[in-house]
mmCIF file of the N, C-alpha and C atoms, coordinates in Angstrom:
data_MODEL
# 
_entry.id   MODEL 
# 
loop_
_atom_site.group_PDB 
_atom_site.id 
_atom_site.type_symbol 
_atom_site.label_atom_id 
_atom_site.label_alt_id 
_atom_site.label_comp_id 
_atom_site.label_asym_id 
_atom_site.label_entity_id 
_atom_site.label_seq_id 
_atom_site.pdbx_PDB_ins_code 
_atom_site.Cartn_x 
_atom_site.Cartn_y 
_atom_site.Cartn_z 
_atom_site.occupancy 
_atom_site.B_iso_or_equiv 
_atom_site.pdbx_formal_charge 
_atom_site.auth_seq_id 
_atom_site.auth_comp_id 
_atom_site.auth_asym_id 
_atom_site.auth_atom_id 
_atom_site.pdbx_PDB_model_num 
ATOM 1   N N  . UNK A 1 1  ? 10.960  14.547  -3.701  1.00 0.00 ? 1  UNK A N  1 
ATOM 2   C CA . UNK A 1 1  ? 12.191  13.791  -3.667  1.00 0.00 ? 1  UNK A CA 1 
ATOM 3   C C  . UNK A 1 1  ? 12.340  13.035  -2.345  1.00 0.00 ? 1  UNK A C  1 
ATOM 4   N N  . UNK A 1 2  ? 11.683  14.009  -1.513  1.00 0.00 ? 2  UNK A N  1 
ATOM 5   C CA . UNK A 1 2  ? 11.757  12.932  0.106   1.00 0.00 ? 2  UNK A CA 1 
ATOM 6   C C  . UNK A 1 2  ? 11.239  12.238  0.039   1.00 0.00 ? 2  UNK A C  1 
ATOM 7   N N  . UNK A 1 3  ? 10.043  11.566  -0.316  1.00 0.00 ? 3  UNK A N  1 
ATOM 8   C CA . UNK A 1 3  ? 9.166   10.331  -0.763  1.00 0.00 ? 3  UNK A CA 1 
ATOM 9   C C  . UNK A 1 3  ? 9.748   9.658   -0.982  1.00 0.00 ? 3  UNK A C  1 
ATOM 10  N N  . UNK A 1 4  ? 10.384  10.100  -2.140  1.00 0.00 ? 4  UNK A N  1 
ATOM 11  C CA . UNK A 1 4  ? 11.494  8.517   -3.366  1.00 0.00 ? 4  UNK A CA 1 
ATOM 12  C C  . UNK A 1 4  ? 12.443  8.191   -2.383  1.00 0.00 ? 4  UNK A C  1 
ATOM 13  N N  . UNK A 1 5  ? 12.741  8.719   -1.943  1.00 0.00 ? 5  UNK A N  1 
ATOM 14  C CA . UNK A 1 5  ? 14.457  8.494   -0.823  1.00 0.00 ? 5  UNK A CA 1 
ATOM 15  C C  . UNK A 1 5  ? 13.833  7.361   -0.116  1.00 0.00 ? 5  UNK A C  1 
ATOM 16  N N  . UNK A 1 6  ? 12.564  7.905   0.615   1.00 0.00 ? 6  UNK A N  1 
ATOM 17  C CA . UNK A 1 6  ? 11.870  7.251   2.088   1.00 0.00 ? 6  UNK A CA 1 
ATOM 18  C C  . UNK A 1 6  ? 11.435  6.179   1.451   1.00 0.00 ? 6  UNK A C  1 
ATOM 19  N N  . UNK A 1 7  ? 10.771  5.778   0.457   1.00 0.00 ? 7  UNK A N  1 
ATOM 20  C CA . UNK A 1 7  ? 10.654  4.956   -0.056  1.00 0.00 ? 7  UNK A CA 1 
ATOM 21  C C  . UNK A 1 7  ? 11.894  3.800   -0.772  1.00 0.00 ? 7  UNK A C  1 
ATOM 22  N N  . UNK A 1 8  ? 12.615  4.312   -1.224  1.00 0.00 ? 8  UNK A N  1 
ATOM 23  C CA . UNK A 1 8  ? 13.917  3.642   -1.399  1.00 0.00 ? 8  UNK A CA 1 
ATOM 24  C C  . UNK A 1 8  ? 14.724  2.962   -0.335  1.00 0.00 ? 8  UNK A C  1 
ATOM 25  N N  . UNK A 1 9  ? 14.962  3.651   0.725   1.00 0.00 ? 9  UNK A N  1 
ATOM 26  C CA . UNK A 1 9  ? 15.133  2.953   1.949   1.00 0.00 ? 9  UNK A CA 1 
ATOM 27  C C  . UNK A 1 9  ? 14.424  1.995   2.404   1.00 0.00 ? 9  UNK A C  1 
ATOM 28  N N  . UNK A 1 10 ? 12.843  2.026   2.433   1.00 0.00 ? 10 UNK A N  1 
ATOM 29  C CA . UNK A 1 10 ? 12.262  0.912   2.409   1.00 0.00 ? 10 UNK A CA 1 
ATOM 30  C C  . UNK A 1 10 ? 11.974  0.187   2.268   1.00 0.00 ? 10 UNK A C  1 
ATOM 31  N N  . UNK A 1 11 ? 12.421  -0.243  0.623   1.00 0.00 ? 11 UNK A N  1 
ATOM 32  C CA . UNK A 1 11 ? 12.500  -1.096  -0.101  1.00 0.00 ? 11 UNK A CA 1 
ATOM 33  C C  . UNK A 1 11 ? 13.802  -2.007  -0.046  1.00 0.00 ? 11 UNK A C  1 
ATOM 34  N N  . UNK A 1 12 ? 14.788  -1.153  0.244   1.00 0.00 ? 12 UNK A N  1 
ATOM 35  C CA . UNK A 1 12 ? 15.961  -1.559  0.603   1.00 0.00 ? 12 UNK A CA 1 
ATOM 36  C C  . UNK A 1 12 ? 15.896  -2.498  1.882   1.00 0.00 ? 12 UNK A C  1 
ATOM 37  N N  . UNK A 1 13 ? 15.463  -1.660  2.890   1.00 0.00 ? 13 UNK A N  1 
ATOM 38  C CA . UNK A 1 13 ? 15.468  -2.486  4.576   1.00 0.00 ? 13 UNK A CA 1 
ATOM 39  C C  . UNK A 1 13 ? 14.297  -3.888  4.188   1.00 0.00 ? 13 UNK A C  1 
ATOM 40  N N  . UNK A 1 14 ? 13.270  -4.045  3.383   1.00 0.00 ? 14 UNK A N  1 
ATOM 41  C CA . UNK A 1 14 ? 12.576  -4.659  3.201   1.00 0.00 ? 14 UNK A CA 1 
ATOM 42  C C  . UNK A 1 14 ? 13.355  -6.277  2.683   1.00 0.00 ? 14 UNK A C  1 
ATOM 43  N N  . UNK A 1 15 ? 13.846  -5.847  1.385   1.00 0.00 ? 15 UNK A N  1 
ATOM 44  C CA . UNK A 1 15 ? 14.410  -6.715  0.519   1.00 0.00 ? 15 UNK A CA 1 
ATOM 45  C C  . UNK A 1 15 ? 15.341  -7.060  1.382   1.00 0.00 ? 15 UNK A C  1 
ATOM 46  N N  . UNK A 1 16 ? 16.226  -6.530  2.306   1.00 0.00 ? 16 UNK A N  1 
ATOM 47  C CA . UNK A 1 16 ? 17.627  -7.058  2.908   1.00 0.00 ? 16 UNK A CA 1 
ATOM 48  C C  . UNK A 1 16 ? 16.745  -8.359  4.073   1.00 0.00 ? 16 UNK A C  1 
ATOM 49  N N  . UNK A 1 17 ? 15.730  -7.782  4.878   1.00 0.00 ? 17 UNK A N  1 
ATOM 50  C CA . UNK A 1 17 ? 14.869  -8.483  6.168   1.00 0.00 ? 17 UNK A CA 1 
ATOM 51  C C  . UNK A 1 17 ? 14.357  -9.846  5.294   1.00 0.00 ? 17 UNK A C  1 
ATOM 52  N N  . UNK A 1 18 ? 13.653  -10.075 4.656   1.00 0.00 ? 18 UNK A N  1 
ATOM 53  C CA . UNK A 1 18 ? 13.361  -10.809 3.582   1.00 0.00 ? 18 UNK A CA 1 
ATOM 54  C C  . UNK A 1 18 ? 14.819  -11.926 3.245   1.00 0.00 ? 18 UNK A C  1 
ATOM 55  N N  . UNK A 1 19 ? 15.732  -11.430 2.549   1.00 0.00 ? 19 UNK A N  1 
ATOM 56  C CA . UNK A 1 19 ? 16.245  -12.228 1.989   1.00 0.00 ? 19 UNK A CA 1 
ATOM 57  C C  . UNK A 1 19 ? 17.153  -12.920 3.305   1.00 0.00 ? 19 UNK A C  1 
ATOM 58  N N  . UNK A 1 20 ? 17.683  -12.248 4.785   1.00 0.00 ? 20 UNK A N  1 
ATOM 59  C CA . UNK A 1 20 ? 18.557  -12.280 5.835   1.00 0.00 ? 20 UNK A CA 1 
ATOM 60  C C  . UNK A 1 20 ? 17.489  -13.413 6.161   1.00 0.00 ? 20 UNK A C  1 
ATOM 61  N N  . UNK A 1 21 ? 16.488  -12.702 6.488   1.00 0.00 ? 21 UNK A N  1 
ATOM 62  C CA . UNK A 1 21 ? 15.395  -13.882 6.998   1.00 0.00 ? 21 UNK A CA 1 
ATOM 63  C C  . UNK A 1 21 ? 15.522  -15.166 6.488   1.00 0.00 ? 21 UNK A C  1 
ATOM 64  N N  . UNK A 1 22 ? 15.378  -15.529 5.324   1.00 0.00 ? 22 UNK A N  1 
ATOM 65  C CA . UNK A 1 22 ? 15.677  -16.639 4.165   1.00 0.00 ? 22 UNK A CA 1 
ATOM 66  C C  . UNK A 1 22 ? 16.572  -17.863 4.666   1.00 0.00 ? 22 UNK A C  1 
ATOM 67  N N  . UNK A 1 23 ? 18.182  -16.683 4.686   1.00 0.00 ? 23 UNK A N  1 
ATOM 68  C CA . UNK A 1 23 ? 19.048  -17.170 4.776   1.00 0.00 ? 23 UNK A CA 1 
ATOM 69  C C  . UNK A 1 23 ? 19.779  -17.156 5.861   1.00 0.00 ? 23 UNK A C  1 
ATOM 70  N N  . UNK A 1 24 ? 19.829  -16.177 6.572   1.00 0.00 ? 24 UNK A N  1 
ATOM 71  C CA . UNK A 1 24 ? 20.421  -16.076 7.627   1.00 0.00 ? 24 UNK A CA 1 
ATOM 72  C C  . UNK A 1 24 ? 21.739  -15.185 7.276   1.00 0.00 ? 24 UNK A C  1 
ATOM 73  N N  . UNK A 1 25 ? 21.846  -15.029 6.303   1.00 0.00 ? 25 UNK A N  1 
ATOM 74  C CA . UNK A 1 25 ? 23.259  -14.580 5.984   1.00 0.00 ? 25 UNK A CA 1 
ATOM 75  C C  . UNK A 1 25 ? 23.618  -13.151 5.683   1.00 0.00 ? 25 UNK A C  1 
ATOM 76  N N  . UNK A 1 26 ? 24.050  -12.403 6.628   1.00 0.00 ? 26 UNK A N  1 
ATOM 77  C CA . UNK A 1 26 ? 24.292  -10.620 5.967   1.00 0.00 ? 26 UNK A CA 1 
ATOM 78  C C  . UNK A 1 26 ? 24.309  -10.537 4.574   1.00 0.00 ? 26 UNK A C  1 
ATOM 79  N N  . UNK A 1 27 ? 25.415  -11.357 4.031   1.00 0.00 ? 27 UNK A N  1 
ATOM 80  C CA . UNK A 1 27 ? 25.649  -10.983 2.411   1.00 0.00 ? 27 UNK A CA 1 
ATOM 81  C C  . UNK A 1 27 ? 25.079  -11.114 1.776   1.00 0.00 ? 27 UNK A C  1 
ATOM 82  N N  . UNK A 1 28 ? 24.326  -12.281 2.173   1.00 0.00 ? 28 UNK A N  1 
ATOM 83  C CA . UNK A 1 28 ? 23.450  -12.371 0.827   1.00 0.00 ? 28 UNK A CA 1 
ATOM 84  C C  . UNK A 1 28 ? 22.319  -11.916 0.973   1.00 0.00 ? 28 UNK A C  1 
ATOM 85  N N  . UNK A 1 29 ? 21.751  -11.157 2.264   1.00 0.00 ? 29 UNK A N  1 
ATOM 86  C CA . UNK A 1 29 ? 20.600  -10.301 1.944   1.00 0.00 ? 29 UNK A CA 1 
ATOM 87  C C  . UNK A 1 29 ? 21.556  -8.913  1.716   1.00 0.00 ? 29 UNK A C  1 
ATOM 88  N N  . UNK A 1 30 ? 22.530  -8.650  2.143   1.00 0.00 ? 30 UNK A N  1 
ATOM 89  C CA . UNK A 1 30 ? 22.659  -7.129  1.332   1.00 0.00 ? 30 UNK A CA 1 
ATOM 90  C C  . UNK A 1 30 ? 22.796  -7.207  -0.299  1.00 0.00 ? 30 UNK A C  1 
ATOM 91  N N  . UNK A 1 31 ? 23.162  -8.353  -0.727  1.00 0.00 ? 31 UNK A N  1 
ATOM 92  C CA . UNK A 1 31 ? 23.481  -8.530  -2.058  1.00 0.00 ? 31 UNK A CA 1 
ATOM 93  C C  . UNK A 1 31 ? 22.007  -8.148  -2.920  1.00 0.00 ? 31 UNK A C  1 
ATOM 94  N N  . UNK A 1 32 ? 20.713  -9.396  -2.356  1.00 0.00 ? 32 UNK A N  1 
ATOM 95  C CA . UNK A 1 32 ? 19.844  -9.076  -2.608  1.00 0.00 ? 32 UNK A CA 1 
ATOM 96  C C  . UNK A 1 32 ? 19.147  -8.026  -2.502  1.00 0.00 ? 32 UNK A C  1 
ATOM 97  N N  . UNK A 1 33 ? 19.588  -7.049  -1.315  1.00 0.00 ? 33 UNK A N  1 
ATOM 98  C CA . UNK A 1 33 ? 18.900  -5.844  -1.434  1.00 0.00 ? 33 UNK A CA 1 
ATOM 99  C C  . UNK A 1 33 ? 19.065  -4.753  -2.375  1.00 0.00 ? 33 UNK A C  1 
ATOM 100 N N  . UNK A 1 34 ? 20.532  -4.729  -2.656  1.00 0.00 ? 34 UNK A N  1 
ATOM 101 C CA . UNK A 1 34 ? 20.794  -4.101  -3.569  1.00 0.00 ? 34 UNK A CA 1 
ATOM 102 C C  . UNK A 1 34 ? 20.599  -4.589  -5.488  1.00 0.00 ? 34 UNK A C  1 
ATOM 103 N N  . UNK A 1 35 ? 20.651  -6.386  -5.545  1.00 0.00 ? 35 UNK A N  1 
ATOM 104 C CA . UNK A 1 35 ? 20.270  -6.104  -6.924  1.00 0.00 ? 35 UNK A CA 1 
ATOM 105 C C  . UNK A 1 35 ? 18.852  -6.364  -6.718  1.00 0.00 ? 35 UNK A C  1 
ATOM 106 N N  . UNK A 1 36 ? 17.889  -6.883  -6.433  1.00 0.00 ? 36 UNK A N  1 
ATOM 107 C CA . UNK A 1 36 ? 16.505  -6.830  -6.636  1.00 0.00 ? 36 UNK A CA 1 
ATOM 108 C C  . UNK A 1 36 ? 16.097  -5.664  -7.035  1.00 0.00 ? 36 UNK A C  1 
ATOM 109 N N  . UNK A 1 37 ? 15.950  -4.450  -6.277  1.00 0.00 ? 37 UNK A N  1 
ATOM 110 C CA . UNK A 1 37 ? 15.606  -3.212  -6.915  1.00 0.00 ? 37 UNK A CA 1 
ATOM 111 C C  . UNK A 1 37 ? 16.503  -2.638  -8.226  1.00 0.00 ? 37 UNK A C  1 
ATOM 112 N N  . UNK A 1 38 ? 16.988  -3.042  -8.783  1.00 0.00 ? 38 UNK A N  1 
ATOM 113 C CA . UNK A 1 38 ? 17.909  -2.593  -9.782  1.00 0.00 ? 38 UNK A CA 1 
ATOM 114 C C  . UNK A 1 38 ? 17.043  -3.798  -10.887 1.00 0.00 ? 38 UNK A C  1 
ATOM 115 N N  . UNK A 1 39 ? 17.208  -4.770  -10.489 1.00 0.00 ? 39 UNK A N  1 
ATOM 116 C CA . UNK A 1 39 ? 16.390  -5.929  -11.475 1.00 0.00 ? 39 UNK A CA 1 
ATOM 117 C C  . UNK A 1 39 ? 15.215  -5.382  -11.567 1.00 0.00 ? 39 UNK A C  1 
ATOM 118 N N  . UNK A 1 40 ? 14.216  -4.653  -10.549 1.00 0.00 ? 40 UNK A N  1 
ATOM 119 C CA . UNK A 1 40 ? 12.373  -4.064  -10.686 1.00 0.00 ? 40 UNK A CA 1 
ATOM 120 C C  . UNK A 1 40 ? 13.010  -3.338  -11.668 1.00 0.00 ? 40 UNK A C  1 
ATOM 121 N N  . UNK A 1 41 ? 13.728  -2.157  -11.221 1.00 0.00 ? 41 UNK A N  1 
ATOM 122 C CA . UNK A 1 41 ? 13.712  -0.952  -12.089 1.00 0.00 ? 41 UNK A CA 1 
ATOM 123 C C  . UNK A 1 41 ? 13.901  -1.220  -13.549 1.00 0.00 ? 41 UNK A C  1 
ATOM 124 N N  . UNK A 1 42 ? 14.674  -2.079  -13.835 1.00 0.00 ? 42 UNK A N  1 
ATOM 125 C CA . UNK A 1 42 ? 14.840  -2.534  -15.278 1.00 0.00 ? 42 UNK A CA 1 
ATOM 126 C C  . UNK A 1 42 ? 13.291  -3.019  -15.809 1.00 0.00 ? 42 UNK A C  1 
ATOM 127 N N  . UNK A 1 43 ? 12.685  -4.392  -15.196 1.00 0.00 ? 43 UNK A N  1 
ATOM 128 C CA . UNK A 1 43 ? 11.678  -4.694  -15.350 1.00 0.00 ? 43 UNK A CA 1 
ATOM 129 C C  . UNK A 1 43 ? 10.157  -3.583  -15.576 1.00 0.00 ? 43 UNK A C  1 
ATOM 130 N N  . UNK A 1 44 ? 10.498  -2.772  -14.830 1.00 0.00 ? 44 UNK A N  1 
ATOM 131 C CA . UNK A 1 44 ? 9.298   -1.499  -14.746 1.00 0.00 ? 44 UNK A CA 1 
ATOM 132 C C  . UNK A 1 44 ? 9.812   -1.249  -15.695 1.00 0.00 ? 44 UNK A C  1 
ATOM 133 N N  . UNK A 1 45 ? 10.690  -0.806  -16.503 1.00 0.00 ? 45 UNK A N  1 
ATOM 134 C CA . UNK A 1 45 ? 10.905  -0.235  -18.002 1.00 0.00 ? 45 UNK A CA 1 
ATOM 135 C C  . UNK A 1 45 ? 10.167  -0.935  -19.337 1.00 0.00 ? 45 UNK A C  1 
ATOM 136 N N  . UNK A 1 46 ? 10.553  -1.976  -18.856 1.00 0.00 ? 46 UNK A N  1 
ATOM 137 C CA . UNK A 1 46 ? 9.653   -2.832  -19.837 1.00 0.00 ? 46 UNK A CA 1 
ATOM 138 C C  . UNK A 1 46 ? 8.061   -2.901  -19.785 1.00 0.00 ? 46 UNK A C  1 
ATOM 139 N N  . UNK A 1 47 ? 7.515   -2.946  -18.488 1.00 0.00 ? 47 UNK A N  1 
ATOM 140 C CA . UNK A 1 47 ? 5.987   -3.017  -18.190 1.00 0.00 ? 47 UNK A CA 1 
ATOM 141 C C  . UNK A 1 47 ? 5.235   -1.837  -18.586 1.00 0.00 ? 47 UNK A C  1 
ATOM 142 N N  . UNK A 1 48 ? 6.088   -0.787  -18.327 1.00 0.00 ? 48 UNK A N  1 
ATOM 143 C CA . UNK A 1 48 ? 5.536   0.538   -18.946 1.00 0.00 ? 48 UNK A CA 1 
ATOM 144 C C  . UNK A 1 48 ? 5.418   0.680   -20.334 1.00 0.00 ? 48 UNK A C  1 
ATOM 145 N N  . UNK A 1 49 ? 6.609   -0.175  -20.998 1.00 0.00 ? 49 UNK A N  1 
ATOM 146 C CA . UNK A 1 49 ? 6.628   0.026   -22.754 1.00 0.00 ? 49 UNK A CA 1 
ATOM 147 C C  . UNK A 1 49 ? 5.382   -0.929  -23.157 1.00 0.00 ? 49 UNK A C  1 
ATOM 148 N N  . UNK A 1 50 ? 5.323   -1.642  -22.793 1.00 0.00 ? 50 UNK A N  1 
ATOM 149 C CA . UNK A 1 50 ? 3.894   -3.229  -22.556 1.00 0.00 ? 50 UNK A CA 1 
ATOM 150 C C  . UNK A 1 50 ? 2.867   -2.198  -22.661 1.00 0.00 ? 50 UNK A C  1 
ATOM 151 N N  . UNK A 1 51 ? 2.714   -1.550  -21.585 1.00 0.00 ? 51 UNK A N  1 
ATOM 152 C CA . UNK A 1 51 ? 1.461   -0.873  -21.033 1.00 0.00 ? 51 UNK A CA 1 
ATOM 153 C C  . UNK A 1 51 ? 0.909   0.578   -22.588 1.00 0.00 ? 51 UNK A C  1 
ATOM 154 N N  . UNK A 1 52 ? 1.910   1.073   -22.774 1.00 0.00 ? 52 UNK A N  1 
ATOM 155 C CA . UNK A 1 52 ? 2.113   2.308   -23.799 1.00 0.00 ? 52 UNK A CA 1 
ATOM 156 C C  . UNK A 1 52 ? 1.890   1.406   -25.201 1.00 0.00 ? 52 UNK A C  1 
ATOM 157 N N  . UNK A 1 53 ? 2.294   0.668   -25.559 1.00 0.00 ? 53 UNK A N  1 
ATOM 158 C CA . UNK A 1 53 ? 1.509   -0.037  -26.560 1.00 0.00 ? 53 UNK A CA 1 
ATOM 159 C C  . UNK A 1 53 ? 0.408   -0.276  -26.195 1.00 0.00 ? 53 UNK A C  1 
ATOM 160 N N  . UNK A 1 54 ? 0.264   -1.033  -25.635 1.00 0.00 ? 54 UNK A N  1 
ATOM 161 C CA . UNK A 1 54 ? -1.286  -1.288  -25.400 1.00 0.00 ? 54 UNK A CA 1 
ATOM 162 C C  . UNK A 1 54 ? -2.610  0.189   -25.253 1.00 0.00 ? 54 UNK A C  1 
ATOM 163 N N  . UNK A 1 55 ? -1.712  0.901   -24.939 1.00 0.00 ? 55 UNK A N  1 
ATOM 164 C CA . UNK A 1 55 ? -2.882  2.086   -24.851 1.00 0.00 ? 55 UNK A CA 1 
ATOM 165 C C  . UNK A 1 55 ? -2.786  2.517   -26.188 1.00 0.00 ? 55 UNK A C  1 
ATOM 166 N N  . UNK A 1 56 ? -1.782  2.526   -26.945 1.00 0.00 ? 56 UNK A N  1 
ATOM 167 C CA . UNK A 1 56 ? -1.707  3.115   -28.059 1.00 0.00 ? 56 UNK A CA 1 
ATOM 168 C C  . UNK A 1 56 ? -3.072  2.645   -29.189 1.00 0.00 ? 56 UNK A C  1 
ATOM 169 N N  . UNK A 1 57 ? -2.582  1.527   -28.936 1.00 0.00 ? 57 UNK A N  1 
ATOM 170 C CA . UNK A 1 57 ? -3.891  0.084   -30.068 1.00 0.00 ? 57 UNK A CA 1 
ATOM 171 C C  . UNK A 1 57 ? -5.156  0.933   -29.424 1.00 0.00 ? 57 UNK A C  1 
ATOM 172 N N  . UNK A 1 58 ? -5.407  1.001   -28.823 1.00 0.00 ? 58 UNK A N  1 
ATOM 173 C CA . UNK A 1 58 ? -6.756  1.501   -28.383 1.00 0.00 ? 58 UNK A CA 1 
ATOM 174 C C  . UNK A 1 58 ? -7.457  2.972   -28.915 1.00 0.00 ? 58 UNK A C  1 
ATOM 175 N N  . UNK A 1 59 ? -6.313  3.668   -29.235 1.00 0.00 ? 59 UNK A N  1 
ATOM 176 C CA . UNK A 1 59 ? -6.801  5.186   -29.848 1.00 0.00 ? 59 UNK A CA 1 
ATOM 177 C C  . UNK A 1 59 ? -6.979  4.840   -31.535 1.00 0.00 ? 59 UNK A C  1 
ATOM 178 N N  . UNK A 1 60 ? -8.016  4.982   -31.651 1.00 0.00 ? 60 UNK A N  1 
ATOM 179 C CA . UNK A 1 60 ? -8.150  4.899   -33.535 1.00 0.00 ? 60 UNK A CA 1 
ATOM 180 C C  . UNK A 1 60 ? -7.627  6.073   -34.311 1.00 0.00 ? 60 UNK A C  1 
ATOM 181 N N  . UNK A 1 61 ? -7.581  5.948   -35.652 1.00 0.00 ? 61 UNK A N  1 
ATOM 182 C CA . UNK A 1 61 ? -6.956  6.673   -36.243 1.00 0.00 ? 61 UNK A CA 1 
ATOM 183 C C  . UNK A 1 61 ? -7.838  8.383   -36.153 1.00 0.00 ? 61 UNK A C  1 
ATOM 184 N N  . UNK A 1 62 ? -8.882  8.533   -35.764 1.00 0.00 ? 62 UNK A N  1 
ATOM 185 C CA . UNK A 1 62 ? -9.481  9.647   -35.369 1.00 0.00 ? 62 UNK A CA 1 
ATOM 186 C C  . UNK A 1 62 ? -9.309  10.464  -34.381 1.00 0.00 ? 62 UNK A C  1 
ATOM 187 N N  . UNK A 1 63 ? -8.488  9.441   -33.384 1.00 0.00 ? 63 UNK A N  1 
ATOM 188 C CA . UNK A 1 63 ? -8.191  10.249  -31.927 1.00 0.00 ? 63 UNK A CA 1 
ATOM 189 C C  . UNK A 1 63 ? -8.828  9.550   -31.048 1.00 0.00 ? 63 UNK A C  1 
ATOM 190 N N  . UNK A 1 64 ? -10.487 9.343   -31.279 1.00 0.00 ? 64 UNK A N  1 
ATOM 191 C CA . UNK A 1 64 ? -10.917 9.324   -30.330 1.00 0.00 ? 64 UNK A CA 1 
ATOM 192 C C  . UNK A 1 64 ? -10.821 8.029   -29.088 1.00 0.00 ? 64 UNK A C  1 
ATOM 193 N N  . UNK A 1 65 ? -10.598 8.455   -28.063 1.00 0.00 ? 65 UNK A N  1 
ATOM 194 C CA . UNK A 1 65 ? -10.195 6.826   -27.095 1.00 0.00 ? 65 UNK A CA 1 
ATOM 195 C C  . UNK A 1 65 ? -11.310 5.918   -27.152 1.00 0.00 ? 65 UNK A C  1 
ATOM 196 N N  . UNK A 1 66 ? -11.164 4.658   -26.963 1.00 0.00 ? 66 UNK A N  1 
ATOM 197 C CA . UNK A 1 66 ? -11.796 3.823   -27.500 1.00 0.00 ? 66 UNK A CA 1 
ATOM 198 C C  . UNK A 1 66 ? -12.241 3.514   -25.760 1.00 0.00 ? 66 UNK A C  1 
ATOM 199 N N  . UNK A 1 67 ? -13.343 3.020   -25.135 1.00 0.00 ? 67 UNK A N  1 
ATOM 200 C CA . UNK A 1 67 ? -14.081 2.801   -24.000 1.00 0.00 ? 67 UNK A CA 1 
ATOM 201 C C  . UNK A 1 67 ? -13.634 0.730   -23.789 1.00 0.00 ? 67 UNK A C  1 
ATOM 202 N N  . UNK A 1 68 ? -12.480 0.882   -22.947 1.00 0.00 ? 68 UNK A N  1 
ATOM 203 C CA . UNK A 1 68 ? -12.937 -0.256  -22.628 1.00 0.00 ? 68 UNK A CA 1 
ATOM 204 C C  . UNK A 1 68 ? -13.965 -0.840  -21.832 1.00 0.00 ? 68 UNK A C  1 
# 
């Protein structure tokens, strides 16, 4: 759980430096810091469902995994 935190913070201080940088403007890099990671996290939901089909097609009806 300390990972995810430490990592979350970092992503956070990242996205805020980034977008302040940009603009110059507190708000709108805290704005961005806070929805960008909320926009990934949504997006990673989807890439994973992408990804889980795609592995799925690959197992034949026998089981056995198919060698890409």
């Amino acid at each position: 759980m300390i990972k995810t935190a430490t990592f979350a913070v970092m992503h956070f201080s990242i996205a805020f430096s980034v977008a302040y940088a940009l603009t110059g403007d507190v708000i709108v890099g805290g704005a961005v810091a806070l929805v960008e990671p909320a926009v990934n996290t949504v997006a990673f939901y989807f890439h994973e469902r992408v990804w889980e089909r795609l592995r799925r097609r690959e197992v034949p009806a026998g089981g056995a995994v198919v060698a890409a």
